[in-house]
C-alpha positions as YAML, in Angstrom:
chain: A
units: angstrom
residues:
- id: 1
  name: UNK
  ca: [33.34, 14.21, -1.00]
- id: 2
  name: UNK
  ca: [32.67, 11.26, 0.66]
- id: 3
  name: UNK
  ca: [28.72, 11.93, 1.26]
- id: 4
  name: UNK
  ca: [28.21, 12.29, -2.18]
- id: 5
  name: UNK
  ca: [26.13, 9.09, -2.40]
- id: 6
  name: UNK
  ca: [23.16, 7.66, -4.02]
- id: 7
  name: UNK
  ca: [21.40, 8.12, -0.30]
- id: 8
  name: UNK
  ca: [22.87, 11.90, -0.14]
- id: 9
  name: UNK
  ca: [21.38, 12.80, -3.65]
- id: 10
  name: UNK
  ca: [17.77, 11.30, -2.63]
- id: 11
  name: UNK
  ca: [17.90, 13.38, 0.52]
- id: 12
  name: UNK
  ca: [18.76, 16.88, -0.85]
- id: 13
  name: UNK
  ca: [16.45, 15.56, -4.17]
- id: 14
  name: UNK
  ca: [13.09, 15.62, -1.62]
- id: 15
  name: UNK
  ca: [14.10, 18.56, 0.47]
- id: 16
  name: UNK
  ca: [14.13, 20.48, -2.77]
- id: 17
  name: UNK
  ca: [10.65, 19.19, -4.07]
- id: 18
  name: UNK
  ca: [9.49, 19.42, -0.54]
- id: 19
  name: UNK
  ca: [10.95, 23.57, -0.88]
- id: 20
  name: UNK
  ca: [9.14, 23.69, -4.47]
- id: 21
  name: UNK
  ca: [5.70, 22.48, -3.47]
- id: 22
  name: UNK
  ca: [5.35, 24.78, -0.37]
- id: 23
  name: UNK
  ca: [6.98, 27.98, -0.81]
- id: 24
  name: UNK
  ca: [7.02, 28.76, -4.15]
- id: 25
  name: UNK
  ca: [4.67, 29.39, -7.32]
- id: 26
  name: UNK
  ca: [5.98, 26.77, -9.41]
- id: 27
  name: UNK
  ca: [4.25, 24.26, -6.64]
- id: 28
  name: UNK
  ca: [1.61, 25.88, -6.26]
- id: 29
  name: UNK
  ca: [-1.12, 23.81, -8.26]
- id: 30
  name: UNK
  ca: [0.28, 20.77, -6.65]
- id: 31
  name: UNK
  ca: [-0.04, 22.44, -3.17]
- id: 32
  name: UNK
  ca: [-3.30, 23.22, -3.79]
- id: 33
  name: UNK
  ca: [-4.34, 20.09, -4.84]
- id: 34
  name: UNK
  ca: [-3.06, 18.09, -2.17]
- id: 35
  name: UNK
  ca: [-5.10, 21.11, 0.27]
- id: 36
  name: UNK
  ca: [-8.35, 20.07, -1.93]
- id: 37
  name: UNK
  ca: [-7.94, 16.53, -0.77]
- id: 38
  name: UNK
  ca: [-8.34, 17.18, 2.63]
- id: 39
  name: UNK
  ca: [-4.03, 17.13, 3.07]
- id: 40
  name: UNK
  ca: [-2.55, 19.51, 6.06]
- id: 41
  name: UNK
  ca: [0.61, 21.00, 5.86]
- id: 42
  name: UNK
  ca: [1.32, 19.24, 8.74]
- id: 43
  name: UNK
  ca: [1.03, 15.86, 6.96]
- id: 44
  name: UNK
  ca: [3.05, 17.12, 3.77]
- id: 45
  name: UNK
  ca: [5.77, 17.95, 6.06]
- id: 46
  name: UNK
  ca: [5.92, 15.20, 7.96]
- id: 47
  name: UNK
  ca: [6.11, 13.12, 4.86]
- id: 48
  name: UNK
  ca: [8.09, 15.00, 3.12]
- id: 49
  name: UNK
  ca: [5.54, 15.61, 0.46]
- id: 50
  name: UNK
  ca: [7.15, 18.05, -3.12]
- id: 51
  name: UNK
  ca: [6.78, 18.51, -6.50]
- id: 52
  name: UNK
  ca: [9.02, 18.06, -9.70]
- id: 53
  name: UNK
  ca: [9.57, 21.19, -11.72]
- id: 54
  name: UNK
  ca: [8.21, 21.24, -14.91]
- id: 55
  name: UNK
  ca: [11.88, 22.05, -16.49]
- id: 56
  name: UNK
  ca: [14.57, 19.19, -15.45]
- id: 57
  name: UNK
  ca: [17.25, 21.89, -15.79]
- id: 58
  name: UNK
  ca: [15.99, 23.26, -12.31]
- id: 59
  name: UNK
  ca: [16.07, 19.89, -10.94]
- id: 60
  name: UNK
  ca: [19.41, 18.83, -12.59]
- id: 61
  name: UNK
  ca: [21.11, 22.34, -11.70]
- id: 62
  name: UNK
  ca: [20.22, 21.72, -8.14]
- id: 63
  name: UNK
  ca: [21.80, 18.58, -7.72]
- id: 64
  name: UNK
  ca: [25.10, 19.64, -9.91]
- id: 65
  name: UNK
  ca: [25.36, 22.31, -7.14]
- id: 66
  name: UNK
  ca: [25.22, 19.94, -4.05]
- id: 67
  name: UNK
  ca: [28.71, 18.50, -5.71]
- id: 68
  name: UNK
  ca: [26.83, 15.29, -7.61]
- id: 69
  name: UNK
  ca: [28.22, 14.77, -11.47]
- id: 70
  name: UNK
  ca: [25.95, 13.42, -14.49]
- id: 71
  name: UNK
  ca: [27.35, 10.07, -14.40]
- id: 72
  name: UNK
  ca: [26.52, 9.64, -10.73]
- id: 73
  name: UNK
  ca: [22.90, 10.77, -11.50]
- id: 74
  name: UNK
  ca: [22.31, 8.71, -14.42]
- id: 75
  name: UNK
  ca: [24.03, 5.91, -12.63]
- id: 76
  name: UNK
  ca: [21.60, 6.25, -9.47]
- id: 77
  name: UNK
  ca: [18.31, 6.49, -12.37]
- id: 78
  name: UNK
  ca: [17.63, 9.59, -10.47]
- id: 79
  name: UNK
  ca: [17.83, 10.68, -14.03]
- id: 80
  name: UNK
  ca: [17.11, 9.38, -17.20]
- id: 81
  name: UNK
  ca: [18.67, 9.78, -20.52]
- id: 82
  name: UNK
  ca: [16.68, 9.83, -23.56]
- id: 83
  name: UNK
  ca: [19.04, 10.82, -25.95]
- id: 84
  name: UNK
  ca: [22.71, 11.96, -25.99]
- id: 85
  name: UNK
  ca: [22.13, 15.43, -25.39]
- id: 86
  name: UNK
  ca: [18.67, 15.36, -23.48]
- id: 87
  name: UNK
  ca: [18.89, 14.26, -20.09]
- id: 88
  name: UNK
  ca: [15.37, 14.77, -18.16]
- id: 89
  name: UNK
  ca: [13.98, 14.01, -14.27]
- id: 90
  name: UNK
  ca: [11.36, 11.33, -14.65]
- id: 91
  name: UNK
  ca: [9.08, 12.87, -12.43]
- id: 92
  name: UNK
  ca: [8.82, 16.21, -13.60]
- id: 93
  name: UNK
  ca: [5.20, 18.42, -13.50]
- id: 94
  name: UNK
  ca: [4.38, 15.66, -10.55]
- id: 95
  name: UNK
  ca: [3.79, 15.81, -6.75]
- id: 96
  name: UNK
  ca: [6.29, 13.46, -5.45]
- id: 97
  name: UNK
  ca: [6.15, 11.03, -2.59]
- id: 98
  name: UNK
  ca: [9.70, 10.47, -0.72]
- id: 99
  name: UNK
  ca: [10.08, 6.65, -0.60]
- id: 100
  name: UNK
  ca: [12.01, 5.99, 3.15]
- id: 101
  name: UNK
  ca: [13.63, 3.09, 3.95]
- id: 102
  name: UNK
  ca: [13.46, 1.09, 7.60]
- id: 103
  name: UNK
  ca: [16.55, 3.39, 8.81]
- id: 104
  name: UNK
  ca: [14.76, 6.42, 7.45]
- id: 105
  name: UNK
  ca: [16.53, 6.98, 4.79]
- id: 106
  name: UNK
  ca: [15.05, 8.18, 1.27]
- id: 107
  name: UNK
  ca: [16.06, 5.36, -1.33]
- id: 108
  name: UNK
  ca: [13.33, 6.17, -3.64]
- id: 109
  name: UNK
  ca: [10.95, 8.57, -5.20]
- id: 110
  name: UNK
  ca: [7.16, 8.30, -6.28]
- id: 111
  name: UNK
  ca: [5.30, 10.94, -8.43]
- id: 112
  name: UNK
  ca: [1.98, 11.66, -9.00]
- id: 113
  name: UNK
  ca: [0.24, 13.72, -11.87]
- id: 114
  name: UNK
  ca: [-1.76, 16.90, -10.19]
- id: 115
  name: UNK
  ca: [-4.46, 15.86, -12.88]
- id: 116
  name: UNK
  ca: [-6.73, 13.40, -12.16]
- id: 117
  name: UNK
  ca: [-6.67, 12.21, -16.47]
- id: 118
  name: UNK
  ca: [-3.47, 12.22, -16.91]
- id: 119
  name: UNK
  ca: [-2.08, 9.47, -19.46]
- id: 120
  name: UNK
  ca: [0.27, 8.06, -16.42]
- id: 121
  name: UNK
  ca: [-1.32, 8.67, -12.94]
- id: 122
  name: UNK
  ca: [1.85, 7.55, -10.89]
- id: 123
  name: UNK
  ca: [5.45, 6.95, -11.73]
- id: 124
  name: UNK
  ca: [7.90, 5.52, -9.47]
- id: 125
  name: UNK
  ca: [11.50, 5.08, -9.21]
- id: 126
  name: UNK
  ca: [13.08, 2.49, -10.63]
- id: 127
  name: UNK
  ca: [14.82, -0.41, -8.71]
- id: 128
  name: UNK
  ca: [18.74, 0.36, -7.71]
- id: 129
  name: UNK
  ca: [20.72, -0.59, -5.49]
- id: 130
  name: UNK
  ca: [19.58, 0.91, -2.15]
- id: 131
  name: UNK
  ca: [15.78, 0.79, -3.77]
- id: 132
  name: UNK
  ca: [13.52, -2.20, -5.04]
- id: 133
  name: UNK
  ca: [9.85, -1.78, -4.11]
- id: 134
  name: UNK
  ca: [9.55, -5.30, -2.98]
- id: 135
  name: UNK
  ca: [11.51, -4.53, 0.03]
- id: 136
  name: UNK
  ca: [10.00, -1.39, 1.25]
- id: 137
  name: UNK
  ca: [6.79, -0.04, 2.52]
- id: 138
  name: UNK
  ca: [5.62, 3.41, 2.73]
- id: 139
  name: UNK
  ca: [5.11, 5.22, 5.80]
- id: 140
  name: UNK
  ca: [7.10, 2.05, 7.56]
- id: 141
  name: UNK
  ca: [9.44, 4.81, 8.95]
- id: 142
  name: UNK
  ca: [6.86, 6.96, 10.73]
- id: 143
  name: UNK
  ca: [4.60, 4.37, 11.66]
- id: 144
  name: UNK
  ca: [7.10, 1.66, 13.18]
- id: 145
  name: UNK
  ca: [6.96, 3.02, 16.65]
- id: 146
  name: UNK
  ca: [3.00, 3.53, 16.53]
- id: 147
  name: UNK
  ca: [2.91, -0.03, 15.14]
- id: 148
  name: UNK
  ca: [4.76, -1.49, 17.97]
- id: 149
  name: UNK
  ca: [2.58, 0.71, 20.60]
- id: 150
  name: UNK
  ca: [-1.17, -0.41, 19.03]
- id: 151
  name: UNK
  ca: [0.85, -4.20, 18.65]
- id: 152
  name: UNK
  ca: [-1.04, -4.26, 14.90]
- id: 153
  name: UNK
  ca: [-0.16, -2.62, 11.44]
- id: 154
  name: UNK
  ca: [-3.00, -1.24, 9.13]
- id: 155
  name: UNK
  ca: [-1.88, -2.02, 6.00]
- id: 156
  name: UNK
  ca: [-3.11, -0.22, 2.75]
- id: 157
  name: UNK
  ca: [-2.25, 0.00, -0.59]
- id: 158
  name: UNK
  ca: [-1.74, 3.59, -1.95]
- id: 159
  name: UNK
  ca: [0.30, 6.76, -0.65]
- id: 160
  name: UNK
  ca: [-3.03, 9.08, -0.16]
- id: 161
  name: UNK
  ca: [-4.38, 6.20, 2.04]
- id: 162
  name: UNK
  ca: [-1.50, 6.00, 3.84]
- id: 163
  name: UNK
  ca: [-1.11, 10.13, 4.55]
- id: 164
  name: UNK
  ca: [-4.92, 10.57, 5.07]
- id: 165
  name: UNK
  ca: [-5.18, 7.13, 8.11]
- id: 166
  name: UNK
  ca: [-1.73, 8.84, 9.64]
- id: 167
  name: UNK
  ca: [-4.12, 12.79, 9.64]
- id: 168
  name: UNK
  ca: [-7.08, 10.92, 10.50]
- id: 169
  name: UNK
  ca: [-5.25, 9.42, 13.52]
- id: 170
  name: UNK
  ca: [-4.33, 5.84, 12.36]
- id: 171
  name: UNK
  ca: [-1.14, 6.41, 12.93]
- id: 172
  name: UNK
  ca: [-0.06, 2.48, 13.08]
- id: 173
  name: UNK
  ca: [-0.26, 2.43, 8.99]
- id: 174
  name: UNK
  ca: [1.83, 1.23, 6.33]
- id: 175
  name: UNK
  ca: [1.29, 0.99, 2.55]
- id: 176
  name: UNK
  ca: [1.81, -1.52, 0.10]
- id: 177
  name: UNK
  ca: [3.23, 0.51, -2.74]
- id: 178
  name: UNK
  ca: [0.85, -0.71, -5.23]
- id: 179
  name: UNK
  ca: [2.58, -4.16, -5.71]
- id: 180
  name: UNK
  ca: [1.33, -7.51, -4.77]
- id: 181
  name: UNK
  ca: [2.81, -8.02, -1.45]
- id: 182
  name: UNK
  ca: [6.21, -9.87, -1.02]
- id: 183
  name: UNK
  ca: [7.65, -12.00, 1.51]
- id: 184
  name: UNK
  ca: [10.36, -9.43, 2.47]
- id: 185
  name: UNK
  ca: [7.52, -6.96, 2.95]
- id: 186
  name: UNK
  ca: [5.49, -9.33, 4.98]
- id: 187
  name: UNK
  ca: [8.94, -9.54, 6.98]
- id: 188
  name: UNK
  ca: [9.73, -6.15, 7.40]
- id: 189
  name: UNK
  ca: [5.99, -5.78, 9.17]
- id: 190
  name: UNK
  ca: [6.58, -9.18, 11.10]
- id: 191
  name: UNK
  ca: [9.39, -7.65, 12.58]
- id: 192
  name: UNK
  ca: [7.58, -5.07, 14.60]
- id: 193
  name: UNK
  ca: [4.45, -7.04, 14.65]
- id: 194
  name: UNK
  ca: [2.80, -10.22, 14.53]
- id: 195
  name: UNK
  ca: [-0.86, -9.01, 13.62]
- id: 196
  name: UNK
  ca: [-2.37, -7.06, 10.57]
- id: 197
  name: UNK
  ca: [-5.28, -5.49, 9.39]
- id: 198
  name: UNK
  ca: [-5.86, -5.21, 5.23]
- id: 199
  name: UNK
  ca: [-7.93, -2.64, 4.84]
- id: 200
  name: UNK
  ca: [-7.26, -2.09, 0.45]
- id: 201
  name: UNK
  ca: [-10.01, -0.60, -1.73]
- id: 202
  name: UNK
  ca: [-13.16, -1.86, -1.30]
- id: 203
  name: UNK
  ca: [-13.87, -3.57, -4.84]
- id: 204
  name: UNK
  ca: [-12.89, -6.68, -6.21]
- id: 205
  name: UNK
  ca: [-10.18, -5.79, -7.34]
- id: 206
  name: UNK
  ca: [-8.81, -4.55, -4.15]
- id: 207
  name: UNK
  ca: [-10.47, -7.35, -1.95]
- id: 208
  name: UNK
  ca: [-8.50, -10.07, -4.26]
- id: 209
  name: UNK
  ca: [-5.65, -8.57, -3.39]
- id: 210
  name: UNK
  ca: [-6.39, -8.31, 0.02]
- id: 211
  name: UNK
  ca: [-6.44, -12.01, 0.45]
- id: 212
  name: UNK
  ca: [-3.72, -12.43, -1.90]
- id: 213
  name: UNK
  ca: [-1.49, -10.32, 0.71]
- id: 214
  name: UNK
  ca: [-3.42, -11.98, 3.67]
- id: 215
  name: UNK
  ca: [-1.97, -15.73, 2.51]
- id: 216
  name: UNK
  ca: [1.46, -13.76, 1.95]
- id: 217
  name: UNK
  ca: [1.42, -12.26, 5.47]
- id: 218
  name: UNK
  ca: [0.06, -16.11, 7.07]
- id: 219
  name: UNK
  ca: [2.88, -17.66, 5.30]
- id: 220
  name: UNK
  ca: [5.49, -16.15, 7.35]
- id: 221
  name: UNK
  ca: [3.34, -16.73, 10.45]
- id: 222
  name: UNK
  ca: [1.41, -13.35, 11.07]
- id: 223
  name: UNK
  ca: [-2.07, -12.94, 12.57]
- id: 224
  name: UNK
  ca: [-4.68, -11.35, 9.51]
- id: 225
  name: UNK
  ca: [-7.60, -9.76, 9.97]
- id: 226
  name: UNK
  ca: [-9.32, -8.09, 6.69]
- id: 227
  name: UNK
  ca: [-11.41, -4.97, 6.46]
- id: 228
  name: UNK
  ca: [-14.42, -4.48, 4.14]
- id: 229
  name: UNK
  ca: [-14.72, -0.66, 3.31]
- id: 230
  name: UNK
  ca: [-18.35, -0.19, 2.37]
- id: 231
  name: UNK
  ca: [-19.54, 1.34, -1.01]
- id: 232
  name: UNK
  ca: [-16.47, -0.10, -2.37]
- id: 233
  name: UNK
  ca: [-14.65, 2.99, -0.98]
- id: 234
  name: UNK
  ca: [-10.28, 3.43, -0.69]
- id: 235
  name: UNK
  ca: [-9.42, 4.31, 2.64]
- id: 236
  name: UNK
  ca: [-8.19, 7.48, 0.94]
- id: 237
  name: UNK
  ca: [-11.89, 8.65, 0.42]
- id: 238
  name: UNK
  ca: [-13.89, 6.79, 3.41]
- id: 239
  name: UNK
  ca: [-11.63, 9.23, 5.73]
- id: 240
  name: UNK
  ca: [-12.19, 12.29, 3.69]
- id: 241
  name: UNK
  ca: [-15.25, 11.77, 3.87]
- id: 242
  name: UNK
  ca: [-16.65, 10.30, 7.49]
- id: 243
  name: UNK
  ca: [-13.26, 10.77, 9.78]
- id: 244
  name: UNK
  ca: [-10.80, 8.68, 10.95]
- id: 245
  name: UNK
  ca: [-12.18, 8.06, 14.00]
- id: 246
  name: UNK
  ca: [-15.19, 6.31, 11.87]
- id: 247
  name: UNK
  ca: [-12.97, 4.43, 10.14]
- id: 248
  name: UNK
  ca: [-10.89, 3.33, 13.22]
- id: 249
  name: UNK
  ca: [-14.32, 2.02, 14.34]
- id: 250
  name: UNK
  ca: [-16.32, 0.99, 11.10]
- id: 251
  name: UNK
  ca: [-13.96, -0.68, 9.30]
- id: 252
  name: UNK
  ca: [-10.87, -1.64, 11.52]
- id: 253
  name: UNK
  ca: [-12.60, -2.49, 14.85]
- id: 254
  name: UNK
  ca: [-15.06, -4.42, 12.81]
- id: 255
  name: UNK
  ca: [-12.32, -6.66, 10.73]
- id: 256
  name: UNK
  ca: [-12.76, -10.38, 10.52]
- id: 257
  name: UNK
  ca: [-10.11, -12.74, 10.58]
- id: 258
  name: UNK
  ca: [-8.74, -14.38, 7.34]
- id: 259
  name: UNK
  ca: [-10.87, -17.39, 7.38]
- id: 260
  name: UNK
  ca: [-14.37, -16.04, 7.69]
- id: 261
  name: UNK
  ca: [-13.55, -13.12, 5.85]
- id: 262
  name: UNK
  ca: [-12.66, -15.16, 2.88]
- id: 263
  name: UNK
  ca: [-15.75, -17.85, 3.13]
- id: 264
  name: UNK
  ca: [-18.22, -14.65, 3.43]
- id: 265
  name: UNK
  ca: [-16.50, -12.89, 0.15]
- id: 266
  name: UNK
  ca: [-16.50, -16.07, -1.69]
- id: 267
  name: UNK
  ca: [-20.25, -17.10, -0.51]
- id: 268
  name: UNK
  ca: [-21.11, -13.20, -2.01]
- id: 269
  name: UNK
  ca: [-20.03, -13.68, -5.29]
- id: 270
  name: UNK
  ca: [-22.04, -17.21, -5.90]
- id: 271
  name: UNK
  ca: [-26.00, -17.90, -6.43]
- id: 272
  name: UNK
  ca: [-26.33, -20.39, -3.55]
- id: 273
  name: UNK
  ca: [-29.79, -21.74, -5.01]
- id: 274
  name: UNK
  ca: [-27.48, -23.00, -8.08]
- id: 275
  name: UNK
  ca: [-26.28, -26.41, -7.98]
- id: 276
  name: UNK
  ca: [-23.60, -25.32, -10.02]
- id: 277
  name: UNK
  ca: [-22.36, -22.31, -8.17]
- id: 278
  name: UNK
  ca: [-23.34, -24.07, -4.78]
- id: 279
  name: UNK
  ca: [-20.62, -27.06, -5.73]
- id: 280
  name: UNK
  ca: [-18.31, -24.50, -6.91]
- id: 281
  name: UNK
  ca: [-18.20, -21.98, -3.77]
- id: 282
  name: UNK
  ca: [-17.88, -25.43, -1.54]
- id: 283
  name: UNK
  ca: [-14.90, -26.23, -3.58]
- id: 284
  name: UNK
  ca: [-13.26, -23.37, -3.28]
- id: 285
  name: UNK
  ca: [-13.75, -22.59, 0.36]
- id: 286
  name: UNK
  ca: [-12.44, -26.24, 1.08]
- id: 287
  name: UNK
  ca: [-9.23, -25.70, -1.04]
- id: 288
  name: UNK
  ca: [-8.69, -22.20, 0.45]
- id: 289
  name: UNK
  ca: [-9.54, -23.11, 3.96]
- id: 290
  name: UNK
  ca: [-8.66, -26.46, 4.63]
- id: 291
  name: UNK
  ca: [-5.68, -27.08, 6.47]
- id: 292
  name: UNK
  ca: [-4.05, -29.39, 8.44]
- id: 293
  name: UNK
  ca: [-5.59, -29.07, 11.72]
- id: 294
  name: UNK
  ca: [-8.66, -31.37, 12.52]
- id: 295
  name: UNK
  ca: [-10.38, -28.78, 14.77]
- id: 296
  name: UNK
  ca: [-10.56, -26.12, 12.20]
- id: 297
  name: UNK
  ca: [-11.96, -28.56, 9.35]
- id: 298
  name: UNK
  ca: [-14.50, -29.49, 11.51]
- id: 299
  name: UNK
  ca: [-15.37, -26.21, 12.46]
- id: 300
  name: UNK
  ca: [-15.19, -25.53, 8.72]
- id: 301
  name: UNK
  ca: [-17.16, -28.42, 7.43]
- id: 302
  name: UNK
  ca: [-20.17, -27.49, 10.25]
- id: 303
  name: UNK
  ca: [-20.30, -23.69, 8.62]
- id: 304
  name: UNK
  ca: [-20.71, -25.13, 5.41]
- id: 305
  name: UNK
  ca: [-23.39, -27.16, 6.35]
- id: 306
  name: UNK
  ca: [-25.41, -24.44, 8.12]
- id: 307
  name: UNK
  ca: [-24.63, -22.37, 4.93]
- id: 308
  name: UNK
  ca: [-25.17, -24.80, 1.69]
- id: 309
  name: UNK
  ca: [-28.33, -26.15, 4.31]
- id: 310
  name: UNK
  ca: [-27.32, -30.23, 2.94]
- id: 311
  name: UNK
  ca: [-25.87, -33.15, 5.09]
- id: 312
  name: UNK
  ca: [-22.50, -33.07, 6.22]
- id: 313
  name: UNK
  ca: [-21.91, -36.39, 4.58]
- id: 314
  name: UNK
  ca: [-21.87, -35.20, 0.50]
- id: 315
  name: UNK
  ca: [-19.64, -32.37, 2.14]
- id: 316
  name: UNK
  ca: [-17.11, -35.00, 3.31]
- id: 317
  name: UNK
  ca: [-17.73, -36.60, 0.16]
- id: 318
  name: UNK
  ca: [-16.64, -33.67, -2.13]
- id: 319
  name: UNK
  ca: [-13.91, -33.29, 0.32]
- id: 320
  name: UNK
  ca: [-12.40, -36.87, -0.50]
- id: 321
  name: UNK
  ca: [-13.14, -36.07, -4.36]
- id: 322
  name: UNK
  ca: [-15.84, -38.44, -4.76]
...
């Protein structure tokens, strides 16, 4: 009874949702979703892709028969107990995205609702102790070896970005689990590569994060590039809808590194013919971009001055906080 770990009961746990979403009619408005979204069976194989039944009993039968006990379950948060005699799966009524660690192992589960309103679009598994989400990115397991072949990662934030780059030949991708990248996750992509692309959602709120991630990622010496996806599209939906071999050369080929990525997003969101917003998107681009090597300051200081159209002299001034 030795297998009968935490490891074990995540394995069997997505071979049975992977069972339930393609073969039978309890999965089959999750199946058909995922079709509607452009998915292949192909890519829900390879990924491992199920669904949670709608009655826990199914899910916690299953498991008692493969030799696991309660306490084991509920110990592993593979289940959850809301009261002393109601013990449910978290995930049930939701497609569910196996969660693999760098070995390949599953140490986690996410779950999606096969409605797009839904109260709570995704629900994840909770940290234990083969799982926290700040250690792990999904898709690393697949893409690894296509990471180390294209020597860069694509990274992205959300599961459907990460299964619809991988179908439309990006292959090289990883996602971010909808966190704010961590150090260990920077590491865990350093160690196959030195050199990313961020290509998150294309609105603010995805290109803040970007360069959030970006300084992450530089901090533990990696290469960035970042990736503007027009019409403030997700990966996700550029794909569905133009092909990854578009995206491959629209959005990826045509990344910019960190620093002129950042002093063209930041010169975007200010009125340059304000005094106000002209001293305040100087500012900022001189306390994001300055650094430590002369070279790049001047380099950064000239582009400023072509930009803001004034003397380089009341740059250098606001630079020494005069």
């Amino acid at each position: 009874m030795s297998d009968l770990t935490s490891y074990k009961a995540h394995e069997w746990l997505e071979r049975f949702y992977n069972y339930l979403l393609l073969y039978t009619e309890e999965g089959g408005k999750a199946k058909k979703y995922l079709l509607n979204r452009g998915m292949t069976e192909e890519t829900i194989k390879k990924f491992g892709l199920g669904f949670s039944p709608y009655k826990s009993k199914m899910t916690i039968d299953f498991l008692l028969s493969k030799g696991f006990n309660m306490k084991q379950l509920l110990e592993w948060k593979i289940l959850n107990r809301q009261s002393s005699c109601n013990v449910n799966d978290l995930l049930r009524g939701r497609i569910t995205f196996p969660i693999r660690d760098f070995k390949g192992r599953t140490v986690a589960i996410g779950g999606r609702a096969t409605s797009n309103h839904a109260r709570v679009k995704y629900f994840n598994s909770a940290t234990t102790e083969i799982y926290s989400k700040s250690d792990n990115l999904f898709g690393f397991d697949v893409a690894k070896e296509y990471i180390k072949t294209a020597n860069y990662a694509v990274l992205v934030e959300g599961y459907f970005d990460v299964l619809m780059s991988h179908q439309g030949g990006l292959k090289n991708t990883v996602g971010a689990l909808g966190t704010a990248l961590t150090v260990n996750q920077a590491l865990l992509i350093k160690s196959v590569t030195d050199n990313i692309v961020i290509a998150f959602d294309g609105d603010s709120a995805g290109m803040e994060n970007a360069f959030r991630s970006a300084s992450v990622l530089k901090s533990v010496g990696c290469n960035v590039k970042i990736a503007t996806i027009p019409d403030e599209a997700d990966p996700d939906d550029f794909i569905r809808e133009h092909g990854g071999q578009t995206f491959q050369r629209e959005v990826i080929n045509a990344s910019q590194v960190y620093e002129d990525a950042l002093f063209d997003y930041e010169q975007s969101k200010y009125d340059l013919s304000s005094l106000t917003d002209r001293f305040s998107f100087t500012e900022t681009v001189l306390k994001e971009l300055s650094t430590d090597n002369i070279q790049d300051n001047e380099k950064l200081l000239e582009r400023l001055k072509m930009t803001l159209n004034i003397p380089l002299e009341h740059i250098e001034r606001l630079t020494r906080g005069k």
